[in-house]
gemmi code that builds the backbone of each chain (N, CA, C; Angstrom):
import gemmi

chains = {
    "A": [
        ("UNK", (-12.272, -7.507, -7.583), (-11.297, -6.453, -7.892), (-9.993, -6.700, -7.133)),
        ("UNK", (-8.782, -6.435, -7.795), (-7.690, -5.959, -6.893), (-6.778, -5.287, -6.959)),
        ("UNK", (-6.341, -4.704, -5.537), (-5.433, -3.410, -5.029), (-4.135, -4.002, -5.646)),
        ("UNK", (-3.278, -3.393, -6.321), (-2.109, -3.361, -5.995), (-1.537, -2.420, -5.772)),
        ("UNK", (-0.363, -2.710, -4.759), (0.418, -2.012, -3.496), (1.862, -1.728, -4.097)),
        ("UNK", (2.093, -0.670, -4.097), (4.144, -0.781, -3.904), (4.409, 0.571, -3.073)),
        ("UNK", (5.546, -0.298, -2.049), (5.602, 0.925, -1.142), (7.710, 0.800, -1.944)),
        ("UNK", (8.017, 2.180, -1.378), (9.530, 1.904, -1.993), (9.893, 2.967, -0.903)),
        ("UNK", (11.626, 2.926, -0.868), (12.557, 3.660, -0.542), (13.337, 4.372, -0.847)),
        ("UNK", (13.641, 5.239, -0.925), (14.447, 6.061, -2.021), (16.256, 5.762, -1.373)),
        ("UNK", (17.332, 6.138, -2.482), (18.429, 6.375, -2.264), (18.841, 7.490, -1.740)),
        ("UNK", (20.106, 7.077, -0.529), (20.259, 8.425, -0.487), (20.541, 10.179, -0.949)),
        ("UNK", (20.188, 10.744, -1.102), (20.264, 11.913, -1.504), (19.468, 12.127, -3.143)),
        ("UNK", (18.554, 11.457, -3.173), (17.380, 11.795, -4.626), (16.185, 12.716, -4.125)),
        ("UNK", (16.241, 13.210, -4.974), (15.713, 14.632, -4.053), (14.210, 14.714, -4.358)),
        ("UNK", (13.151, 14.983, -3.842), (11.719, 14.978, -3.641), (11.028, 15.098, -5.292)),
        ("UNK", (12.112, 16.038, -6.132), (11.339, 16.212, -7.608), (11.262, 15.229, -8.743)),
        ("UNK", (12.512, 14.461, -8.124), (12.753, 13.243, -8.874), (12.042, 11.834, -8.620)),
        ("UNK", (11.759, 11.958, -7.693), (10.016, 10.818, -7.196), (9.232, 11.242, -7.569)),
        ("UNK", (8.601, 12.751, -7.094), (7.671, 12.972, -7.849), (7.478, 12.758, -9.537)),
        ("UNK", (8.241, 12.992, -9.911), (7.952, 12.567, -11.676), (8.428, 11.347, -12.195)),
        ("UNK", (8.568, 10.200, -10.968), (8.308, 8.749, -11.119), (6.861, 8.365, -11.090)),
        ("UNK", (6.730, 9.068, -9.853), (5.458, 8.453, -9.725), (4.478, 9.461, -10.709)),
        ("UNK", (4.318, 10.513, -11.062), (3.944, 11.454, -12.021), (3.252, 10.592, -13.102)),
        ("UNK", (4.655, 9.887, -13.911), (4.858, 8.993, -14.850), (3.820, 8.093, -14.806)),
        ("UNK", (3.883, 7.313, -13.641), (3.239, 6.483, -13.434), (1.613, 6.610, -13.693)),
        ("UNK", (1.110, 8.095, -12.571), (-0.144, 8.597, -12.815), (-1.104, 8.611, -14.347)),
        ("UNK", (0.411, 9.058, -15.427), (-0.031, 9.538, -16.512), (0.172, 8.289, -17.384)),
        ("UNK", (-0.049, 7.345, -16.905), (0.346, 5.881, -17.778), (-1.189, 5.715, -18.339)),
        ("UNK", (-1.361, 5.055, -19.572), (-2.762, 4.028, -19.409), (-1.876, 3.177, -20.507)),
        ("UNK", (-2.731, 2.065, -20.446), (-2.724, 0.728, -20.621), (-3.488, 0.196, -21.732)),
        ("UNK", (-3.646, -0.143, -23.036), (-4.624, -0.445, -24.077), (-5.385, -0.981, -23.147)),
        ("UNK", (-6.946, -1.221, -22.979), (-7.469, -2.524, -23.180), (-7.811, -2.613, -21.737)),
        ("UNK", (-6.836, -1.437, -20.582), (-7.162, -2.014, -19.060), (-7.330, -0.830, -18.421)),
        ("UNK", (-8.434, -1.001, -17.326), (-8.703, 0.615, -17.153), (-8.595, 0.199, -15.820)),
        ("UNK", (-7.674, 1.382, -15.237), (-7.292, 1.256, -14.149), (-6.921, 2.704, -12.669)),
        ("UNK", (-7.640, 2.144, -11.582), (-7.293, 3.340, -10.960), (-6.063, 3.518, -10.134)),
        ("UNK", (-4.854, 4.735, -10.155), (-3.792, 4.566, -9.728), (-3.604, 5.956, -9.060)),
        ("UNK", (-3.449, 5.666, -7.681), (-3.252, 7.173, -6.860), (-1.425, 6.566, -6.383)),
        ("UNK", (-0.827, 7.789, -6.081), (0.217, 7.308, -5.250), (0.716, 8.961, -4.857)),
        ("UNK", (2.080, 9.064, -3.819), (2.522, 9.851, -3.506), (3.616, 9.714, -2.522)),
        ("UNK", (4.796, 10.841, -2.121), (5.545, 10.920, -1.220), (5.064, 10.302, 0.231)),
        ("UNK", (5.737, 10.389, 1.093), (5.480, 10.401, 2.368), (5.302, 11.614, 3.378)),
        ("UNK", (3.835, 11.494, 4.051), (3.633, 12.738, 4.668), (4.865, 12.992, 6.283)),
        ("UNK", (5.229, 12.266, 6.426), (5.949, 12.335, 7.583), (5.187, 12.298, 8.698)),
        ("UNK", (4.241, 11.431, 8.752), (3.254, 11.524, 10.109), (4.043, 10.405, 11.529)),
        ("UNK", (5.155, 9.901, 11.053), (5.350, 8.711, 11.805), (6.683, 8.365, 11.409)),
        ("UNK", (8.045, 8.261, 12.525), (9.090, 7.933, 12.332), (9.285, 6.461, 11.126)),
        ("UNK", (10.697, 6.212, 10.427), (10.862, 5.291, 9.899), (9.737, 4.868, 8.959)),
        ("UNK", (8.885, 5.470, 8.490), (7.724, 5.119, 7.312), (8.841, 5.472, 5.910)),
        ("UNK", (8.153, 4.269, 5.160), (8.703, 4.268, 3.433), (8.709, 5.746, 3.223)),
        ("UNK", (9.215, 5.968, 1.952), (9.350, 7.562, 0.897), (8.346, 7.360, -0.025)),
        ("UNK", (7.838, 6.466, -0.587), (6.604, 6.703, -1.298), (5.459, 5.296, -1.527)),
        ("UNK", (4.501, 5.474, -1.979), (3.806, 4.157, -2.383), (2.382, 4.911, -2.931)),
        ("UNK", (2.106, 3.809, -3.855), (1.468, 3.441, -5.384), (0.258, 2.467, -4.747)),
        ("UNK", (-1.251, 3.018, -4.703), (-1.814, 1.907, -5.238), (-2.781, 2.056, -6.735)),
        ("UNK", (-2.789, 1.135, -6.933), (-3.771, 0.850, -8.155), (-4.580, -0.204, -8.504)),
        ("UNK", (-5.642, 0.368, -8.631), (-7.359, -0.861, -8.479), (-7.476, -1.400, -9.625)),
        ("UNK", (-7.649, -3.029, -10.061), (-7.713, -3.535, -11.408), (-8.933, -4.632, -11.148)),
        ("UNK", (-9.954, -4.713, -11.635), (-11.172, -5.310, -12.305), (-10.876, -6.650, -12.381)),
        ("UNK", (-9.560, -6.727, -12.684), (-9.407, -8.760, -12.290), (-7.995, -8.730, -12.180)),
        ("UNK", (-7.608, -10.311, -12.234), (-6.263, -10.556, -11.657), (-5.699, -10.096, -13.522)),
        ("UNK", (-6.157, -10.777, -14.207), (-6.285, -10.976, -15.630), (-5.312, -8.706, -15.993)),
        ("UNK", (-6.446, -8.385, -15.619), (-6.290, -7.024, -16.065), (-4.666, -6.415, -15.109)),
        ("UNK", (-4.459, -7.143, -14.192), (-3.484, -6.511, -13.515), (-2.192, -6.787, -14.194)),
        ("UNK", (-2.392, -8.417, -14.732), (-1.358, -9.066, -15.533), (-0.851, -8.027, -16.645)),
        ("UNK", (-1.623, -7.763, -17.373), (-1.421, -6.775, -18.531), (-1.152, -5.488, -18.081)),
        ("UNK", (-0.990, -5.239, -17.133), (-0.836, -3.772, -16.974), (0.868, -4.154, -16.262)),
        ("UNK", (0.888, -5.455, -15.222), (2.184, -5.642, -15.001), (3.344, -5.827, -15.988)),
        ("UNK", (2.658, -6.284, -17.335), (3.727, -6.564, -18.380), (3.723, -5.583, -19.419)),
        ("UNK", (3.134, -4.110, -19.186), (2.925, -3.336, -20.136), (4.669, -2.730, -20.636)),
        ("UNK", (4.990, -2.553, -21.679), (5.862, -1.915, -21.851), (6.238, -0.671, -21.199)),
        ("UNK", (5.643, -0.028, -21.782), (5.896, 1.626, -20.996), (5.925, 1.403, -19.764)),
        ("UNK", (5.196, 0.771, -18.826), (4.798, 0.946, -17.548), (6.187, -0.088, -17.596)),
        ("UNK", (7.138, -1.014, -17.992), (8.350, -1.190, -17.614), (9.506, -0.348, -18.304)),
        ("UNK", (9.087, 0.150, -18.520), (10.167, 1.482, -19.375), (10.305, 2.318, -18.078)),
        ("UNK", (9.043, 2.746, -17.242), (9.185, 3.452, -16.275), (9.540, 2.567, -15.372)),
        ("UNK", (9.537, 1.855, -15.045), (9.890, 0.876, -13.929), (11.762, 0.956, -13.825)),
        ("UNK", (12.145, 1.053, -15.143), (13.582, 0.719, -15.191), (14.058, 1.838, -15.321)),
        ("UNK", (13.661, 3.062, -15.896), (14.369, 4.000, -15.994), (14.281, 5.316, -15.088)),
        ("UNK", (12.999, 5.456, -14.165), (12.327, 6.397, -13.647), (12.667, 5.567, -12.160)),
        ("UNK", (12.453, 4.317, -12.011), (12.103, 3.992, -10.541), (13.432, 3.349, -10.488)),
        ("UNK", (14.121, 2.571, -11.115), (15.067, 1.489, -10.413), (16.400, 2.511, -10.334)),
        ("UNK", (16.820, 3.843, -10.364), (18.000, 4.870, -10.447), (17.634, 4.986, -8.683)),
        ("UNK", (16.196, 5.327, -8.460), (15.886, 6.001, -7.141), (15.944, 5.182, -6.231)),
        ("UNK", (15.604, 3.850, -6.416), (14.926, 3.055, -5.065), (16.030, 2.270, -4.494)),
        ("UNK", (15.671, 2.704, -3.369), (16.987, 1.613, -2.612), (16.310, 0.524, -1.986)),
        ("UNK", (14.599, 0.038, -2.190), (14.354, -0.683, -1.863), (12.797, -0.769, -2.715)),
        ("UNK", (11.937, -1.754, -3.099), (10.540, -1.870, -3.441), (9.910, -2.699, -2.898)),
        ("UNK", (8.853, -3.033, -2.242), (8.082, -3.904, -1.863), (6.683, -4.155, -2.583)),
        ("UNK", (6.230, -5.039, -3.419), (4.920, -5.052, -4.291), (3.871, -6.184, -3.478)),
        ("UNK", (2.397, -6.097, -3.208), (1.574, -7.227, -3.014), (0.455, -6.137, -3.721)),
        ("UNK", (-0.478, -7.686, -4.147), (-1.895, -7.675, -4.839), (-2.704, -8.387, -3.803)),
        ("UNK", (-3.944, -7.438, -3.455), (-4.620, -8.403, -2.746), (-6.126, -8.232, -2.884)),
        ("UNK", (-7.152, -8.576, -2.606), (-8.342, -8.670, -3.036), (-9.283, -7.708, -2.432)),
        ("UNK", (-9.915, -6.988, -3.457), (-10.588, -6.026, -2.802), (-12.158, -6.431, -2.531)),
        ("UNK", (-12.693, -5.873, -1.415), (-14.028, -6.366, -1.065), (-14.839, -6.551, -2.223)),
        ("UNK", (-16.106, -6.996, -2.464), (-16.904, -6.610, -3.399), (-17.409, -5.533, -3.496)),
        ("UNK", (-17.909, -4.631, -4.646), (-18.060, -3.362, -4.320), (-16.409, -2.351, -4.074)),
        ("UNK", (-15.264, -2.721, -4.158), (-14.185, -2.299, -3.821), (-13.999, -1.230, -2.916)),
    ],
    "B": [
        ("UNK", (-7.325, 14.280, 1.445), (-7.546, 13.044, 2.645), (-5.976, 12.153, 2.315)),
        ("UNK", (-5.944, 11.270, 3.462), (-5.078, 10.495, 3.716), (-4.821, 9.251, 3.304)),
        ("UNK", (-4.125, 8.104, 2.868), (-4.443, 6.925, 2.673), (-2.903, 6.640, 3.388)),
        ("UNK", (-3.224, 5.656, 4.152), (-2.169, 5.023, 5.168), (-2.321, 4.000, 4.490)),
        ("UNK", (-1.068, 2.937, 4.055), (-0.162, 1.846, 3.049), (0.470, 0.904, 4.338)),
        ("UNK", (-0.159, -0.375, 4.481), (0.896, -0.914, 5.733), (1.261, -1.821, 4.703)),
        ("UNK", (2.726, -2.448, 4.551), (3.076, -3.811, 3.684), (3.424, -4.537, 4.523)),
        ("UNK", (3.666, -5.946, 4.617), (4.244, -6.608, 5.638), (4.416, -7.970, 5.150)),
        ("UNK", (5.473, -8.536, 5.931), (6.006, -9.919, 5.690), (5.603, -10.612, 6.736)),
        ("UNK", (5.100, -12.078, 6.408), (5.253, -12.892, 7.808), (6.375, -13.751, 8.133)),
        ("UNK", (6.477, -14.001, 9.447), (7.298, -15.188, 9.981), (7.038, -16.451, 9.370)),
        ("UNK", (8.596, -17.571, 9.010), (8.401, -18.887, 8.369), (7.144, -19.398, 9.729)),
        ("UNK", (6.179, -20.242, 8.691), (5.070, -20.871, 9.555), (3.960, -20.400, 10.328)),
        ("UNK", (3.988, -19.368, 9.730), (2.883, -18.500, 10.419), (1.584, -18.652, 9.111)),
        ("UNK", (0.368, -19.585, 9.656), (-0.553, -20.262, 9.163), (-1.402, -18.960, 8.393)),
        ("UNK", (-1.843, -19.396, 7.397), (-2.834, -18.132, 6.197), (-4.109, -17.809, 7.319)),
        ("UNK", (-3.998, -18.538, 8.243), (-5.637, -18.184, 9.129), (-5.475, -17.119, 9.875)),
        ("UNK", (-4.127, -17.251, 10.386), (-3.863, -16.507, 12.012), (-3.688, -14.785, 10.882)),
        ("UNK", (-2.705, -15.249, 10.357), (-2.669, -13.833, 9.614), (-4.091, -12.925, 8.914)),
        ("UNK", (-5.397, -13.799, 8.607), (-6.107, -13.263, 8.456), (-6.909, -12.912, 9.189)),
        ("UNK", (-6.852, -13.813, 10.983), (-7.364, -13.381, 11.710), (-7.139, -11.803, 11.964)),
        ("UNK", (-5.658, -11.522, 11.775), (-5.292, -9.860, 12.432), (-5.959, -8.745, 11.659)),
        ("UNK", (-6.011, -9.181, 9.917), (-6.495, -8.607, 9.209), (-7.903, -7.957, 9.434)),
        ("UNK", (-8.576, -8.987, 9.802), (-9.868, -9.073, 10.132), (-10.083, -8.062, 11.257)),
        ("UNK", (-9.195, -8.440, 12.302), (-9.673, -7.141, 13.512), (-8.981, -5.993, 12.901)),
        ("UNK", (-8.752, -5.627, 11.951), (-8.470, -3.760, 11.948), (-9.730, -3.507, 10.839)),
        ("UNK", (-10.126, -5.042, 9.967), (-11.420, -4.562, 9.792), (-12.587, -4.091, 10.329)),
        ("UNK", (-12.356, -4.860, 11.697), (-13.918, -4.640, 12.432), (-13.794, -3.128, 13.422)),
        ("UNK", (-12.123, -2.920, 13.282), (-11.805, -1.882, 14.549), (-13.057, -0.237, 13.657)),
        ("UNK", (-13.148, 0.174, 14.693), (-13.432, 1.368, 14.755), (-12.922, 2.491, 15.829)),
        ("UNK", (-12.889, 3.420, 15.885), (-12.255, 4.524, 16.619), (-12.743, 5.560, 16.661)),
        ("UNK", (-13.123, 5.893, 17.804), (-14.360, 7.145, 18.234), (-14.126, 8.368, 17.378)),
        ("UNK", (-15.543, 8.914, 16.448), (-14.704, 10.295, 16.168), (-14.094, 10.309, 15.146)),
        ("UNK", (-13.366, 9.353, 14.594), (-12.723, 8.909, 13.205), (-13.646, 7.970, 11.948)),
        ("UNK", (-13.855, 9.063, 11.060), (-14.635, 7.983, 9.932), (-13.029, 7.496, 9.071)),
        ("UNK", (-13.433, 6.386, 8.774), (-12.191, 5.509, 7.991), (-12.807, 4.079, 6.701)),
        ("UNK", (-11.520, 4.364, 5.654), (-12.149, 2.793, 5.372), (-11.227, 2.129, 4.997)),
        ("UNK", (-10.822, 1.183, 5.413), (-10.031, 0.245, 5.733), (-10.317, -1.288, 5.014)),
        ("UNK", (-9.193, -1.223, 3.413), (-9.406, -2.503, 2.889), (-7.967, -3.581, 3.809)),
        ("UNK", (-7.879, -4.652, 3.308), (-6.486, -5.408, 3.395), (-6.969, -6.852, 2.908)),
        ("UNK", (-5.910, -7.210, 3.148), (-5.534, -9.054, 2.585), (-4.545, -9.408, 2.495)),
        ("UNK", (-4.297, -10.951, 2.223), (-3.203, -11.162, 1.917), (-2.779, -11.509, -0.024)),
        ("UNK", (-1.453, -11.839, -0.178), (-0.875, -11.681, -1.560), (-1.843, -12.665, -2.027)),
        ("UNK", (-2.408, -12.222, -3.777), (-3.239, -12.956, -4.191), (-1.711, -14.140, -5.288)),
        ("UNK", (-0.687, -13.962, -5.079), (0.625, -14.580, -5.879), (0.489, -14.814, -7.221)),
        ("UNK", (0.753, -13.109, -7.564), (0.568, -12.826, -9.392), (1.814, -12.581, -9.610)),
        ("UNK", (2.698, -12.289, -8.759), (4.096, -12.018, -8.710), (5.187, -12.532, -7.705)),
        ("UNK", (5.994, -13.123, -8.499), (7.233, -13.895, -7.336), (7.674, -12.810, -6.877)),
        ("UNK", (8.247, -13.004, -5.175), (9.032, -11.992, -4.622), (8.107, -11.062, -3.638)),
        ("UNK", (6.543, -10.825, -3.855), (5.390, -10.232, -3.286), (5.747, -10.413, -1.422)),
        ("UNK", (5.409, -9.239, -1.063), (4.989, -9.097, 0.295), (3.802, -10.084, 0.686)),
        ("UNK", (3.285, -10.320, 1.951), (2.194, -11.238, 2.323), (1.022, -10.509, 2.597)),
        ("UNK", (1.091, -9.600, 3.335), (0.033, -8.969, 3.334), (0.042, -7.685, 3.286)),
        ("UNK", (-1.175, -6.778, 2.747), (-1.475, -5.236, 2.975), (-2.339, -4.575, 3.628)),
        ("UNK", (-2.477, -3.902, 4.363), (-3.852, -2.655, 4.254), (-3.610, -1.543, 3.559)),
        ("UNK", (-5.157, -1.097, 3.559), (-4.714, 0.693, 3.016), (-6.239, 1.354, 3.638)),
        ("UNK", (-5.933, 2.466, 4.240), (-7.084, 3.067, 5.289), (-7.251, 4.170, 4.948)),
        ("UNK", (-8.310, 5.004, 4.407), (-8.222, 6.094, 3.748), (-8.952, 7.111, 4.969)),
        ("UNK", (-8.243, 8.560, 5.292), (-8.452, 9.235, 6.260), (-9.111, 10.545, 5.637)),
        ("UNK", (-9.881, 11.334, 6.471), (-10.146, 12.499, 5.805), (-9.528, 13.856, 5.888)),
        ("UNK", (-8.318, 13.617, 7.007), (-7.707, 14.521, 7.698), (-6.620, 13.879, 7.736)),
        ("UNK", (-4.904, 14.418, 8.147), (-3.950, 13.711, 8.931), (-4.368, 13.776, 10.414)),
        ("UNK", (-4.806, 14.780, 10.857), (-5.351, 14.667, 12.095), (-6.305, 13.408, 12.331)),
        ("UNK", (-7.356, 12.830, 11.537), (-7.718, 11.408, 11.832), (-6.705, 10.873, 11.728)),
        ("UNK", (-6.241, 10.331, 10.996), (-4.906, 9.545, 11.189), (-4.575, 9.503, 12.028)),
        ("UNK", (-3.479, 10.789, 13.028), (-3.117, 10.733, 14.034), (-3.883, 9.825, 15.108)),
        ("UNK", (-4.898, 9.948, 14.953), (-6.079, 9.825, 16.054), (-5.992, 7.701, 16.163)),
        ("UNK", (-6.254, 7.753, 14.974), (-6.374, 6.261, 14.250), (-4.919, 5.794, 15.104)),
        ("UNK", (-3.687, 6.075, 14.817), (-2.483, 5.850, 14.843), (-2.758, 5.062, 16.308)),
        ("UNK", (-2.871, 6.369, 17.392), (-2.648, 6.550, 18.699), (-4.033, 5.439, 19.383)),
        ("UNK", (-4.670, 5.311, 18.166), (-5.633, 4.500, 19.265), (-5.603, 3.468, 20.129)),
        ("UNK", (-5.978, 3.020, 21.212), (-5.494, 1.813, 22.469), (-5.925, 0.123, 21.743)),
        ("UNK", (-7.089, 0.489, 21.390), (-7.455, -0.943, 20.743), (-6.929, -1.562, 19.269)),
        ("UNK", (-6.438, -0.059, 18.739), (-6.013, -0.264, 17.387), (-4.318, -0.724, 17.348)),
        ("UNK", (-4.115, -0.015, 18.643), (-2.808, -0.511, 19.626), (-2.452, -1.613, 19.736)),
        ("UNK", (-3.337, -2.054, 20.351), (-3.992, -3.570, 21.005), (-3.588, -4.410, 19.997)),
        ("UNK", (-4.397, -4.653, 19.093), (-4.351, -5.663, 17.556), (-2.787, -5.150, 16.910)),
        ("UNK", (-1.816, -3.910, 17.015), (-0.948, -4.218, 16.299), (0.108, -5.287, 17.672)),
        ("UNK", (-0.126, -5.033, 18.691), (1.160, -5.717, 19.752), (0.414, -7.249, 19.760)),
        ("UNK", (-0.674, -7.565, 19.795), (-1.143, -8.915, 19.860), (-1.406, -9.871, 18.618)),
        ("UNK", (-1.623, -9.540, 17.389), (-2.100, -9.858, 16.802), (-1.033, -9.637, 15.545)),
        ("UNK", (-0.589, -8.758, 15.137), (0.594, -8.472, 14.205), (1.890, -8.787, 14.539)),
        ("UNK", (2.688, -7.617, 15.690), (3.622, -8.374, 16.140), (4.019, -9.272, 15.998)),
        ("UNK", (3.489, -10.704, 16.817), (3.610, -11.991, 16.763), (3.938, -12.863, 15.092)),
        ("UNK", (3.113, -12.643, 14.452), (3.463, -12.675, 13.103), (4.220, -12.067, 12.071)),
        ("UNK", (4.475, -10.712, 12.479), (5.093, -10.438, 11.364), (7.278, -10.017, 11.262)),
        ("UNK", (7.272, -10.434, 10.061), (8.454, -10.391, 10.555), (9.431, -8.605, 9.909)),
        ("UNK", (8.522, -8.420, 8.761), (8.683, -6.966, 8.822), (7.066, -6.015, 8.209)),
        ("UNK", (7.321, -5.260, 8.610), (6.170, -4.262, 8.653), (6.644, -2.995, 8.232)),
        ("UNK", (6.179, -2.146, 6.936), (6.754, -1.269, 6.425), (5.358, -0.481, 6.267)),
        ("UNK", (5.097, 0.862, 6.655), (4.241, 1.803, 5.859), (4.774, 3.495, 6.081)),
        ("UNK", (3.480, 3.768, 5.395), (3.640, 5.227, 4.388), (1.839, 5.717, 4.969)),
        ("UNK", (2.153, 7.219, 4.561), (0.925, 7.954, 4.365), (1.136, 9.101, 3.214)),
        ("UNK", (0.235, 8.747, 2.399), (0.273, 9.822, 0.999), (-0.806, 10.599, 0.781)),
        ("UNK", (-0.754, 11.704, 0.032), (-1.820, 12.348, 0.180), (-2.652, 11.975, -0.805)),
        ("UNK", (-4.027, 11.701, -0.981), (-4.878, 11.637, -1.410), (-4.999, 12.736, -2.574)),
        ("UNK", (-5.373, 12.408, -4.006), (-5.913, 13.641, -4.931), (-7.215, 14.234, -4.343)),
        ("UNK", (-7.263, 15.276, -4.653), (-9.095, 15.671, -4.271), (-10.113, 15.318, -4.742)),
        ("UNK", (-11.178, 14.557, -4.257), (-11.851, 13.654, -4.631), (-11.712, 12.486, -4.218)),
        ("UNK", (-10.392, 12.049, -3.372), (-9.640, 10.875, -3.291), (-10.493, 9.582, -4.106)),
    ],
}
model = gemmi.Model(1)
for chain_id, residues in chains.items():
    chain = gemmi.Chain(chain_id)
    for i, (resn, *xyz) in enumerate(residues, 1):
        res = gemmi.Residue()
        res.name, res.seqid = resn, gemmi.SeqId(i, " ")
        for name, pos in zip(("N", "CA", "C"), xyz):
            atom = gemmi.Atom()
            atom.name, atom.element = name, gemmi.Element(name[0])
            atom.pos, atom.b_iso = gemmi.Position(*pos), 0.0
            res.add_atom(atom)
        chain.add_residue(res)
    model.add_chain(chain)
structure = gemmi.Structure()
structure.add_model(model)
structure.setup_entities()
């Protein structure tokens, strides 16, 4: 299985409702063909200088992540929902134990 | 519950071993009092541009967290073992859906 990660930064002055219904978006995505688990959210503020939000989502192979990375919609939201807000994105995939 | 997101970059020349060595000790870490579960790795390179490595540690409380945060040994492995390697280090804590 594997995690993928995106942590991001927001621009200044985008205000908490407008992430939320990026990442919202995101929640409410599926994918023909790829079933996938995707939690994400704001930042709790537990710790100075931490990102404004991050995304992960669990995919069954590298194969299945591919298709979900090149899904349309899921770049419809990418460009129109996330790239206005972010003043920064960081993405890695990495391998989840067996058993995940 | 909690899920703490670390992303991070390494330093040019910093060998795939050493970096998984660090990985490895926040796998084995434990912390009195705190149940946790704690995946990571490094980029499986499905995407140009990817961070090197991740964790993600799922808490049942922010108060574990806190606890997790502040710990001496968990301390320990980020000044000895991360530090040294990394050249940026970015995370987040989001809240978990119920059920996480």
């Amino acid at each position: 299985m594997i995690r993928n990660v995106v942590v991001g930064r927001v621009r200044e002055g985008v205000p908490a409702e407008q992430v939320e219904a990026a990442i919202q978006a995101l929640r409410d995505l599926t994918v023909e063909g790829v079933e996938f688990r995707l939690v994400g959210g704001q930042d709790r503020g537990l710790r100075e200088g931490n990102a404004h939000f991050a995304l992960t989502a669990d995919f069954v192979s590298e194969e299945a992540y591919r298709i979900y990375d090149a899904d349309p919609e899921h770049n419809r939201i990418r460009r129109e929902l996330f790239a206005p807000i972010a003043a920064s994105i960081d993405r890695i995939q990495f391998a989840l134990p067996d058993g995940g």
